[in-house]
LOVEX-928592 format. One record per residue (C-alpha): z, y, x; chain. Coordinates in steps of 0.5 Angstrom, whole numbers, plus 500, padded with zeros to 3 digits. Layout:
@zz->Z; yy->Y; xx->X; chain->A
...
This chain:
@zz->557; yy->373; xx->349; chain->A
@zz->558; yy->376; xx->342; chain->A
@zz->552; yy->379; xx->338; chain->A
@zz->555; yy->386; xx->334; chain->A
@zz->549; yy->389; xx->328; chain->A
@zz->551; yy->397; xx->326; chain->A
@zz->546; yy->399; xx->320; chain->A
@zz->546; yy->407; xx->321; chain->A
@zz->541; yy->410; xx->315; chain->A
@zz->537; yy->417; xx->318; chain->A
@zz->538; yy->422; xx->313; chain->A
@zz->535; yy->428; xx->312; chain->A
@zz->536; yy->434; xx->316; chain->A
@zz->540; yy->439; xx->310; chain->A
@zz->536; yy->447; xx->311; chain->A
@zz->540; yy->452; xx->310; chain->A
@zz->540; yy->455; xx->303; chain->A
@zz->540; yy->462; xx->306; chain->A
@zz->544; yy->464; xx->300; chain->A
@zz->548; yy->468; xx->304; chain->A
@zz->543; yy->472; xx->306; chain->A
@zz->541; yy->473; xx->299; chain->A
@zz->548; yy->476; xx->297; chain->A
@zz->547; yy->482; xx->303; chain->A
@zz->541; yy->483; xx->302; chain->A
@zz->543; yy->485; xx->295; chain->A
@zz->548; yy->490; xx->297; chain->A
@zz->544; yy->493; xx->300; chain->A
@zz->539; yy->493; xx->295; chain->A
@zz->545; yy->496; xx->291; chain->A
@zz->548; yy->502; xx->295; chain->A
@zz->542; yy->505; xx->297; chain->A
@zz->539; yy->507; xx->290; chain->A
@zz->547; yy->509; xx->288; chain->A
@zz->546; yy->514; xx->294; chain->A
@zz->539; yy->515; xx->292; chain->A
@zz->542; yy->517; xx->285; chain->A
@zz->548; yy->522; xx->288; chain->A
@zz->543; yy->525; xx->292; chain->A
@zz->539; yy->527; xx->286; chain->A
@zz->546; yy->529; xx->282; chain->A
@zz->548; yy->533; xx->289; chain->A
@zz->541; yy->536; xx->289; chain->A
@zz->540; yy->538; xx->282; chain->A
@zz->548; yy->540; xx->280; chain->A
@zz->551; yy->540; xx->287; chain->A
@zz->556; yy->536; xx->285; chain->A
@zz->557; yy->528; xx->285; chain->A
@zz->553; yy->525; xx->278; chain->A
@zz->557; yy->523; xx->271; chain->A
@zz->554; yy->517; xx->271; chain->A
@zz->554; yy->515; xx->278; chain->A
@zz->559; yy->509; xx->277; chain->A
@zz->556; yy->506; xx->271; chain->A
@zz->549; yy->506; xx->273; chain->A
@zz->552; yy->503; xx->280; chain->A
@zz->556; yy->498; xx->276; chain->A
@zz->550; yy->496; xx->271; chain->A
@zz->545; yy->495; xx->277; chain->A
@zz->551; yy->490; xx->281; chain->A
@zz->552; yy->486; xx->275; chain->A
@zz->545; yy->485; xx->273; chain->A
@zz->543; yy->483; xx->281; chain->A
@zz->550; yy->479; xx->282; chain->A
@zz->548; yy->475; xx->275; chain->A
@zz->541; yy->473; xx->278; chain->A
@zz->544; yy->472; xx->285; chain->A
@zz->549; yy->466; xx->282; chain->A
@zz->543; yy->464; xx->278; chain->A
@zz->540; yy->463; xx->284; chain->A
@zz->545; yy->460; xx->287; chain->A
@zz->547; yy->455; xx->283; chain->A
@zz->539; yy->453; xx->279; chain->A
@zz->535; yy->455; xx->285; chain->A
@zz->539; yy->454; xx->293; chain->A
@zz->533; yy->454; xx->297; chain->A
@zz->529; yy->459; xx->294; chain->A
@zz->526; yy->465; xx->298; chain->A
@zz->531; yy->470; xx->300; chain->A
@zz->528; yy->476; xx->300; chain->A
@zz->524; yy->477; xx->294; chain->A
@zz->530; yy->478; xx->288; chain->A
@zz->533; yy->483; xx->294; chain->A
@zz->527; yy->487; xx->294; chain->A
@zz->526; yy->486; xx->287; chain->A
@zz->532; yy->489; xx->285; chain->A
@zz->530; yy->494; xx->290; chain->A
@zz->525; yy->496; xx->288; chain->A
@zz->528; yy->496; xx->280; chain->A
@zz->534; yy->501; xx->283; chain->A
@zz->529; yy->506; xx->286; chain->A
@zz->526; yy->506; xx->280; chain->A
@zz->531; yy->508; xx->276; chain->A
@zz->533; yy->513; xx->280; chain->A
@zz->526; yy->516; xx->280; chain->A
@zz->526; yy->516; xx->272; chain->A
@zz->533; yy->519; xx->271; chain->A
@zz->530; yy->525; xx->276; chain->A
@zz->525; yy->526; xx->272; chain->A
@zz->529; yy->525; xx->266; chain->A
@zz->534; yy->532; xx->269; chain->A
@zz->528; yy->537; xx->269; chain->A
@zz->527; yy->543; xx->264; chain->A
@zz->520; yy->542; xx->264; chain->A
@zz->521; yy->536; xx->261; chain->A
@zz->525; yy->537; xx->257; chain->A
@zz->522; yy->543; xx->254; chain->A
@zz->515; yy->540; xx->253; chain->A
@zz->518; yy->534; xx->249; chain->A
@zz->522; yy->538; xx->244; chain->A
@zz->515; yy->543; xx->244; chain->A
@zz->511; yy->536; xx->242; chain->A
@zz->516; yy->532; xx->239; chain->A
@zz->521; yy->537; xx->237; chain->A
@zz->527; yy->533; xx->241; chain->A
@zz->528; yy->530; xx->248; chain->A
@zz->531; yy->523; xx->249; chain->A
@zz->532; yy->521; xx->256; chain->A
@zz->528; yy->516; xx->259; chain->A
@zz->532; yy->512; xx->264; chain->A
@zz->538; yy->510; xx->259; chain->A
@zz->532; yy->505; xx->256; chain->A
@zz->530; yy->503; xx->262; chain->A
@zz->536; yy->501; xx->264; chain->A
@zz->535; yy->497; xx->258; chain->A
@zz->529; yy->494; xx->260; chain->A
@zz->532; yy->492; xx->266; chain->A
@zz->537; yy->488; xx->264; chain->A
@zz->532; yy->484; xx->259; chain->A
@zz->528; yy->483; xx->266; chain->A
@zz->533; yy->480; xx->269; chain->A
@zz->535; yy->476; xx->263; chain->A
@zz->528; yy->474; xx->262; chain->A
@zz->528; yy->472; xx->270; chain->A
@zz->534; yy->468; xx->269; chain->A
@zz->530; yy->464; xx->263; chain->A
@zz->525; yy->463; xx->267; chain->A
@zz->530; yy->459; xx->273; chain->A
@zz->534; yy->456; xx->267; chain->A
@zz->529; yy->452; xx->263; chain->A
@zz->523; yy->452; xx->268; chain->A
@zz->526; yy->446; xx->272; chain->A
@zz->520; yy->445; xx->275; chain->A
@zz->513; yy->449; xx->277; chain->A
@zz->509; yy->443; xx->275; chain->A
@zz->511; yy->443; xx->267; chain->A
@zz->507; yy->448; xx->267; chain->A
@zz->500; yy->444; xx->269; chain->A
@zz->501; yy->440; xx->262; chain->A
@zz->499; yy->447; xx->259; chain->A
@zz->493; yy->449; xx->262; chain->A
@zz->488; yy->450; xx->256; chain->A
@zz->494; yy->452; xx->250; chain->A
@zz->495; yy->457; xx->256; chain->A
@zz->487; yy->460; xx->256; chain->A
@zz->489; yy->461; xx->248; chain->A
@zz->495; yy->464; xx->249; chain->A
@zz->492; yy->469; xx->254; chain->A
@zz->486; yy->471; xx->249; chain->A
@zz->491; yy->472; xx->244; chain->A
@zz->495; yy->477; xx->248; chain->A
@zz->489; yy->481; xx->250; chain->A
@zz->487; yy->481; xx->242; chain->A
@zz->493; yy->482; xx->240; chain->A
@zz->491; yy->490; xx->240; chain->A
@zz->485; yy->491; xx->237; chain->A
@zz->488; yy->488; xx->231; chain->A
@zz->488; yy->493; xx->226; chain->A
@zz->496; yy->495; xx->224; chain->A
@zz->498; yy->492; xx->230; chain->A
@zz->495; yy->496; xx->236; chain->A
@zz->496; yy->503; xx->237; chain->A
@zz->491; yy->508; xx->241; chain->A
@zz->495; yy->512; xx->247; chain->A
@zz->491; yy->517; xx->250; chain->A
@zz->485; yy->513; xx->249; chain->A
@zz->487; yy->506; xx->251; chain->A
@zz->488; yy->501; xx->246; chain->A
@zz->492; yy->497; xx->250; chain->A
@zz->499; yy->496; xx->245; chain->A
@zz->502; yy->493; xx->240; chain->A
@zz->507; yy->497; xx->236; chain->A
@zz->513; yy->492; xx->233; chain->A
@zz->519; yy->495; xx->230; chain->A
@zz->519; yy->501; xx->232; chain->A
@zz->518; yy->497; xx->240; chain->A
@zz->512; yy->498; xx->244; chain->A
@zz->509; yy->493; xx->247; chain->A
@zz->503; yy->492; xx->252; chain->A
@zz->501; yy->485; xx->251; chain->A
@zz->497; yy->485; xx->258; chain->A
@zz->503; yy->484; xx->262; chain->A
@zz->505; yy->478; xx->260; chain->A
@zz->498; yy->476; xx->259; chain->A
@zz->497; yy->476; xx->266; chain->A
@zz->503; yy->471; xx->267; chain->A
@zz->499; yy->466; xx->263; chain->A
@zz->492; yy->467; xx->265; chain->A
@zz->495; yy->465; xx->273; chain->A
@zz->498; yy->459; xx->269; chain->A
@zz->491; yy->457; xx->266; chain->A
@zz->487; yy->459; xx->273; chain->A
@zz->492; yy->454; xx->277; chain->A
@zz->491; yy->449; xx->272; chain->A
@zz->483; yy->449; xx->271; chain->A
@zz->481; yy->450; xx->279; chain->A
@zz->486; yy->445; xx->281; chain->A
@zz->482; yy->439; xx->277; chain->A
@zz->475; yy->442; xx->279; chain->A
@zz->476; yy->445; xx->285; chain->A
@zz->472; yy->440; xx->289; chain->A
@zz->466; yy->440; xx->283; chain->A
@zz->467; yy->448; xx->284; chain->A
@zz->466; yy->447; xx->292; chain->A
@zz->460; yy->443; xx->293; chain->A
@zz->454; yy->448; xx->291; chain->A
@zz->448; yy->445; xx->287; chain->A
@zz->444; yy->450; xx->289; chain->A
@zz->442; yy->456; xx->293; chain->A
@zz->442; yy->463; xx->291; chain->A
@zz->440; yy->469; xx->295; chain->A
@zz->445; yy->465; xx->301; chain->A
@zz->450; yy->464; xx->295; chain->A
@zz->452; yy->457; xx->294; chain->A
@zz->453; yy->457; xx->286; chain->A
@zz->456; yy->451; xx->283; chain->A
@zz->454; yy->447; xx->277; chain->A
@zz->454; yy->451; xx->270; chain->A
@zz->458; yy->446; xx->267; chain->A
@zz->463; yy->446; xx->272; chain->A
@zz->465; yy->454; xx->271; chain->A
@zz->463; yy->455; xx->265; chain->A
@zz->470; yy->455; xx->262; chain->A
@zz->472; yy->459; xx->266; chain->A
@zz->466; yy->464; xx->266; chain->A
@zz->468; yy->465; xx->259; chain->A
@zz->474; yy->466; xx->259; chain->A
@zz->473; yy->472; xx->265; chain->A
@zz->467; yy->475; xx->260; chain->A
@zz->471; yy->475; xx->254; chain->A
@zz->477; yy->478; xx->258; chain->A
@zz->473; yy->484; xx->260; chain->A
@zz->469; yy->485; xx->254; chain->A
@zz->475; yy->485; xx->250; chain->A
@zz->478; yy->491; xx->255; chain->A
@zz->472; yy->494; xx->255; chain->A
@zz->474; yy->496; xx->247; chain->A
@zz->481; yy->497; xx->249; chain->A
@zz->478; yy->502; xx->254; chain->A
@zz->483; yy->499; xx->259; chain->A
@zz->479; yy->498; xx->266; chain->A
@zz->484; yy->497; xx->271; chain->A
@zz->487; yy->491; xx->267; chain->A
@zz->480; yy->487; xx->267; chain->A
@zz->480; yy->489; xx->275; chain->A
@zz->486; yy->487; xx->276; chain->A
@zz->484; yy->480; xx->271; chain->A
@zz->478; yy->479; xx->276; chain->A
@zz->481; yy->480; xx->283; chain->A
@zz->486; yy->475; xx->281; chain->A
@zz->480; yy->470; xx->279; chain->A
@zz->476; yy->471; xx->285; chain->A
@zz->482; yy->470; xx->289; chain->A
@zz->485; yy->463; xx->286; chain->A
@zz->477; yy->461; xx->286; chain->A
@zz->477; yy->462; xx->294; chain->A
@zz->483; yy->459; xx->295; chain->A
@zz->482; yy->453; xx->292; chain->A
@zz->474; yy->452; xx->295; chain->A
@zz->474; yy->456; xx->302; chain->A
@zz->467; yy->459; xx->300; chain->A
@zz->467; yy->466; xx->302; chain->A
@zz->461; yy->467; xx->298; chain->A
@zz->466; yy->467; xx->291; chain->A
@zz->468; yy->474; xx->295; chain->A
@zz->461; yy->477; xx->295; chain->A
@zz->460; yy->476; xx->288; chain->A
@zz->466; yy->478; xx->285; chain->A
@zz->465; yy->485; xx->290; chain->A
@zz->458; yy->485; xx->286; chain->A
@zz->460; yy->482; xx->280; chain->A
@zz->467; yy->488; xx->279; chain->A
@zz->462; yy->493; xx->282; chain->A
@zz->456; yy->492; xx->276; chain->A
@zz->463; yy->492; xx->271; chain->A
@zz->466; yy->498; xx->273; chain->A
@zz->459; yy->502; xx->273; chain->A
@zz->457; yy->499; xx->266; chain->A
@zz->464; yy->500; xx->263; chain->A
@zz->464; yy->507; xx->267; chain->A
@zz->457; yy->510; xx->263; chain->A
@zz->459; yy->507; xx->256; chain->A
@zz->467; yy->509; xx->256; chain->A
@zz->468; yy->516; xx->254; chain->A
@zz->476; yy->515; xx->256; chain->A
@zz->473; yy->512; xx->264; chain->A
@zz->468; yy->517; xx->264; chain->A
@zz->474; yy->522; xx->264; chain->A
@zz->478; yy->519; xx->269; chain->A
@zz->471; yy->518; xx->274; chain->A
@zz->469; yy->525; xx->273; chain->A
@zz->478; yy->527; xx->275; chain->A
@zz->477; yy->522; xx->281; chain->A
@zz->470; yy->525; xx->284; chain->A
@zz->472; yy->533; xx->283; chain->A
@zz->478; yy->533; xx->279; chain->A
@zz->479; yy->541; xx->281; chain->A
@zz->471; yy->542; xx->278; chain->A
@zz->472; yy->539; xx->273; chain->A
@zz->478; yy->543; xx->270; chain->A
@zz->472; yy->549; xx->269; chain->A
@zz->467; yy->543; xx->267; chain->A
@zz->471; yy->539; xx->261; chain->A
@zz->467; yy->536; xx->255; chain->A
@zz->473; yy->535; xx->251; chain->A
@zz->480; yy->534; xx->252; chain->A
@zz->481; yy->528; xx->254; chain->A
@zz->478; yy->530; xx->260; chain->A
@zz->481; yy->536; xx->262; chain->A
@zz->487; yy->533; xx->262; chain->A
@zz->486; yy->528; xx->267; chain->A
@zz->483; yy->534; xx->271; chain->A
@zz->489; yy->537; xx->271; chain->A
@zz->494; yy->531; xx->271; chain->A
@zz->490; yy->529; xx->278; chain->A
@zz->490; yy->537; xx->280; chain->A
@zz->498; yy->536; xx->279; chain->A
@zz->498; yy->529; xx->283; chain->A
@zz->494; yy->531; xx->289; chain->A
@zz->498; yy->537; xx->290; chain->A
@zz->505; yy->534; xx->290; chain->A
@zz->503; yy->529; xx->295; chain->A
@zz->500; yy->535; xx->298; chain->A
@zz->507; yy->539; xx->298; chain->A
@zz->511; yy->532; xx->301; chain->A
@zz->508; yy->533; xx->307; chain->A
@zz->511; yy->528; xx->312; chain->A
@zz->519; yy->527; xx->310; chain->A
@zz->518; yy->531; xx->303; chain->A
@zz->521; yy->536; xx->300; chain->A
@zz->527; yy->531; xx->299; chain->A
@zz->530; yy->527; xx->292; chain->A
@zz->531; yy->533; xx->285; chain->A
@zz->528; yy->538; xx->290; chain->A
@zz->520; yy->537; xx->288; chain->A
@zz->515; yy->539; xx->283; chain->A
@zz->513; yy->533; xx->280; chain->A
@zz->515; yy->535; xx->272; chain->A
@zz->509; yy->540; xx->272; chain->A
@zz->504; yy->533; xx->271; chain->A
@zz->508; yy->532; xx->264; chain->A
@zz->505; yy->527; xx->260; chain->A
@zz->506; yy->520; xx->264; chain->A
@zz->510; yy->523; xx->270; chain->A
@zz->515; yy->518; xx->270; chain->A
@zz->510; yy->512; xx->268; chain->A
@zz->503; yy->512; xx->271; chain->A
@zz->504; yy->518; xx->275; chain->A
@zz->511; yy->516; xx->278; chain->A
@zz->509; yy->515; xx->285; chain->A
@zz->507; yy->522; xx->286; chain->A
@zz->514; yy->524; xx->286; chain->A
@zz->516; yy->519; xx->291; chain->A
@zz->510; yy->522; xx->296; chain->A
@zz->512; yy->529; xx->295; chain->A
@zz->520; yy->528; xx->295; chain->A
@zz->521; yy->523; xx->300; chain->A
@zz->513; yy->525; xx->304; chain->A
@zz->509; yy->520; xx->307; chain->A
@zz->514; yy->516; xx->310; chain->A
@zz->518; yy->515; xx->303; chain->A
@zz->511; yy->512; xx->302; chain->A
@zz->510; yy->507; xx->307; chain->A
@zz->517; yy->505; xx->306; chain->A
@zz->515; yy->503; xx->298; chain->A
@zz->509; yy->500; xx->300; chain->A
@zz->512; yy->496; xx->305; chain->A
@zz->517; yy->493; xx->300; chain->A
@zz->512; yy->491; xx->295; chain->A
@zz->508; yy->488; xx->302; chain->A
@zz->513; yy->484; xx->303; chain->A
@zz->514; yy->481; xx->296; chain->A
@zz->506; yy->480; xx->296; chain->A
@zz->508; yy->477; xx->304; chain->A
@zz->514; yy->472; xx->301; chain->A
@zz->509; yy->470; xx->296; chain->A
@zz->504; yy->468; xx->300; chain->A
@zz->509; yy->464; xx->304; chain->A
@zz->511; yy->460; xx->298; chain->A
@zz->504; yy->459; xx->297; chain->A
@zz->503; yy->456; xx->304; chain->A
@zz->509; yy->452; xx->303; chain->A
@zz->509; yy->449; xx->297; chain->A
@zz->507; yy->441; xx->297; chain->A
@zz->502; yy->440; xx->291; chain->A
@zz->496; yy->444; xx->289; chain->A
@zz->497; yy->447; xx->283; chain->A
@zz->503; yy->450; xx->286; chain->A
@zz->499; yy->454; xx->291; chain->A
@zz->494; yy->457; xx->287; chain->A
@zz->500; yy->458; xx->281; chain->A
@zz->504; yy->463; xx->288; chain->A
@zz->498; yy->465; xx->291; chain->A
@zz->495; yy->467; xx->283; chain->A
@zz->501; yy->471; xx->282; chain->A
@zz->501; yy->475; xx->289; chain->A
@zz->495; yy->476; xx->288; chain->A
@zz->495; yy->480; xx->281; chain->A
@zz->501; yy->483; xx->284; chain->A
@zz->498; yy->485; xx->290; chain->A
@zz->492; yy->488; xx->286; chain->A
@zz->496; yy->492; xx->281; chain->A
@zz->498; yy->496; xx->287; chain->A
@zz->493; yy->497; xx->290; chain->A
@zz->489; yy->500; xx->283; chain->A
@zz->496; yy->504; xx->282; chain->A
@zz->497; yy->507; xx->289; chain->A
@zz->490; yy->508; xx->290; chain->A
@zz->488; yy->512; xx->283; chain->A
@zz->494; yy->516; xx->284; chain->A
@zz->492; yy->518; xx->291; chain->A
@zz->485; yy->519; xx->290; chain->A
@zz->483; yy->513; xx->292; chain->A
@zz->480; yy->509; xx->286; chain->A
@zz->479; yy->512; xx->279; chain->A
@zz->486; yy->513; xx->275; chain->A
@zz->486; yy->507; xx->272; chain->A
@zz->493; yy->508; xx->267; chain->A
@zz->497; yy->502; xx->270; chain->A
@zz->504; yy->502; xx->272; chain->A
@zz->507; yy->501; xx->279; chain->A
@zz->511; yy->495; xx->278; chain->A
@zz->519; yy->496; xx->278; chain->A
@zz->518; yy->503; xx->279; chain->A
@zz->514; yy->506; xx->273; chain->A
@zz->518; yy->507; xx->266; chain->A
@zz->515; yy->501; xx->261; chain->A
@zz->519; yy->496; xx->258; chain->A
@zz->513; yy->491; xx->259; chain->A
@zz->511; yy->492; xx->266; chain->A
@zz->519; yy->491; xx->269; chain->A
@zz->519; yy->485; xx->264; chain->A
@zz->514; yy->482; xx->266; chain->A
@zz->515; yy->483; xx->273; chain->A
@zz->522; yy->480; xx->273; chain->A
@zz->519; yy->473; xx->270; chain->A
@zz->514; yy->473; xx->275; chain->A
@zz->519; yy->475; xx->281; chain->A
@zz->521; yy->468; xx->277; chain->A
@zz->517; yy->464; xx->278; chain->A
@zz->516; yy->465; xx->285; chain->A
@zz->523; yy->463; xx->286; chain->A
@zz->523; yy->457; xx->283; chain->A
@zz->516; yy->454; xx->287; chain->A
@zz->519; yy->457; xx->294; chain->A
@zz->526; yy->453; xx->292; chain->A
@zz->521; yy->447; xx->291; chain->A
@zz->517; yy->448; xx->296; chain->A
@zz->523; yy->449; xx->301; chain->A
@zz->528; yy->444; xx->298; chain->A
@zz->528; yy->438; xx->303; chain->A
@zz->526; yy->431; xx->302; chain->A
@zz->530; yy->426; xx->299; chain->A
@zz->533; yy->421; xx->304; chain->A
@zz->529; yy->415; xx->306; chain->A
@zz->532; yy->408; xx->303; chain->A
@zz->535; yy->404; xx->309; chain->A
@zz->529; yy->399; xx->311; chain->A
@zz->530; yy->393; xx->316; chain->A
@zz->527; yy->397; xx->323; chain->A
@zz->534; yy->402; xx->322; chain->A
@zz->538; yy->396; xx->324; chain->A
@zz->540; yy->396; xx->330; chain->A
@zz->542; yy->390; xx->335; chain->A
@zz->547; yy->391; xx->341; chain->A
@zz->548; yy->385; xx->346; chain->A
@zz->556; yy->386; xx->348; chain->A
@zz->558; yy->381; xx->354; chain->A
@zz->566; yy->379; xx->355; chain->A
């Protein structure tokens, strides 16, 4: 009888990288805005767009640059959110060159500013530093938890950002919003990267006093409220925030800040009272802020009867709103179900922000209802991807960092879609990837970002245990 020993080592099961269904996915999200743009050229000129091959070009070599990126920095990184991404990117690019094609445009620029430049040619520009900014991200954000190490610097620089327009010199006042800063003959709106770094201030904080945050010291009112000093830092820093906006005359970026507090705070806690009172909280500062603010008040009086108010304006201000939020509602009105169909709408006749704020009253009346639901659709599927990052992702900061993140995105377009539709007051946002504004698409991309890099983390598979003893294995072979 001889005895025979084999060690075997059980490694670990390889996932798949789903790079594959990466790269068709971005074929996809390439073609359908290039047969968009011929659409457009087709409905406008009836013939086929000068700059169809290189707008298709541009938007290819920028989506197969952050695919290779992907690929080779982030391999088990969530499949669909640069797709969707770039989708979205695309489709918005499309919509501005539309808009850039209309003679009312053209016209209404020359009369105020005495020449048109086309809109879409810059945004292609912006773009193209989005995916830089996104390739940035993934080439020196090795590691989401990095981030966790500057959770109090990252509270400063949020604050920074948000003063940043109040400064005298520095910032400029647009149609009664004080929320840019005008840097060699570039504006820049400081809010939404500021959004980005406050998400990272909120994972850090919550993450170490979620457990002091979870247990009540008292009751009020059937809420459970935690000790002061345990949410002092973070009460501060919201009240700051919303006074700060309160003088920039921008509410939907401080709903947009709050929203995403009270969210990561009820993720890291599982109270459902933080719900409660940040309804009640957000309610009591949008009435105050809407009483007191001459710019909101406008904008409250074009939501209730924007077709009375037309005949009621106290100023200018308000009797552009009323007019703009007319024009609005007709447009989605004229859309109907299927829409009037790409260059064939009258969306141009709001003017002023037709390509920004008001973008997507062009996608209700040229592609209707259902164009609607489809963009609604892509942006909940980025909100959905990022939530399943959070469910996956190993370490608490990294939850509440993509949880934080889907949130605000979430929230911003609820706040634009729901302004723009009548749902909400307008609020002066911009639909992400969609609106024209070097700023927003920017800034999204870097949060596309850093997205990937905590699903590629979350998603990688463990490394292989070491070989122990109980993985040898003794067969008795007889003669």
């Amino acid at each position: 009888m001889s005895v025979v020993t084999n060690t075997t080592t059980i490694g670990a099961i390889e996932a798949p990288s789903r790079r594959n269904t990466e790269l068709a996915l971005l074929a996809f999200a390439v073609v359908i805005p290039v047969f968009a743009y011929l659409n457009v050229g087709l409905a406008i000129d009836g013939k086929v767009p000068a700059g169809m091959l290189g707008y298709g070009l541009g938007l290819a070599l920028l989506a197969g640059v952050a695919h290779l990126v992907v690929r080779k920095w982030a391999p088990y990184a969530d499949p669909l959110l640069l797709p969707l991404a770039t989708l979205l990117n695309g489709m918005g690019l499309v919509l501005i060159w539309r808009l850039d094609q209309s003679p009312r445009l053209i016209a209404a620029a020359k009369r105020s500013y005495g020449s048109f430049s086309p809109d879409a040619p810059s945004q292609m520009m912006y773009s193209a530093i989005g995916i830089a900014m996104f390739v940035g991200v993934l080439l020196l954000l090795k590691d989401h938890r990095v981030l966790q190490r500057y959770t109090y610097i990252s509270m400063a620089v949020s604050l920074i950002l948000l003063l940043l327009p109040l400064v005298p010199g520095l910032g400029a006042d647009v149609f009664g919003a004080k929320i840019w800063i005008r840097v060699g003959g570039f504006s820049i709106q400081p809010g939404e990267f500021a959004k980005l770094v406050l998400a990272v201030f909120f994972s850090g904080y919550l993450m170490v006093k979620r457990d002091a945050l979870a247990l009540a010291s008292r009751r009020f009112m059937g809420l459970y409220l935690p000790r002061g000093r345990d949410l002092g830092p973070i009460l501060t820093i919201w009240a700051v925030s919303l006074l700060i906006l309160v003088f920039e005359n921008d509410l939907g970026t401080s709903l947009l800040f709050f929203g995403m507090f009270v969210i990561m705070l009820y993720v890291a806690t599982e109270r459902t009272s933080w719900i409660v009172m940040g309804l009640l909280m957000a309610v009591a500062g949008a009435a105050i802020v809407g009483s007191t603010a001459s710019h909101v008040k406008s904008r409250v009086a074009a939501w209730l009867d924007p077709f009375g108010c037309l005949e009621t304006a106290t100023d200018q201000n308000m009797l552009n709103a009323c007019d703009q939020m007319t024009q609005v509602l007709m447009s989605f009105g004229s859309g109907g179900i299927l829409g009037t169909g790409l260059g064939q709408g009258n969306s141009d006749l709001i003017q002023f922000a037709a390509n920004s704020d008001f973008i997507f009253a062009t996608v209700g009346e040229e592609l209707g209802l259902a164009g609607v639901m489809v963009f609604l659709l892509l942006y909940g599927l980025i909100v959905e991807r990022g939530i399943r990052t959070s469910l996956a992702a190993r370490d608490p900061f990294g939850k509440l960092l993509a949880m934080g993140l889907s949130g605000a995105f979430a929230l911003q377009i609820f706040v634009v879609a729901g302004g723009v539709m009548g749902l909400i007051p307008l609020t002066g946002m911009t639909m992400p990837f969609l609106a024209y504004g070097g700023s927003s698409v920017i800034a999204n991309w870097a949060l596309i970002g850093i997205l990937i890099r905590i699903s590629d983390t979350a998603r990688r598979p463990a490394p292989a245990p070491a070989p122990s003893p109980d993985a040898e294995m003794t067969q008795v072979v007889r003669p």
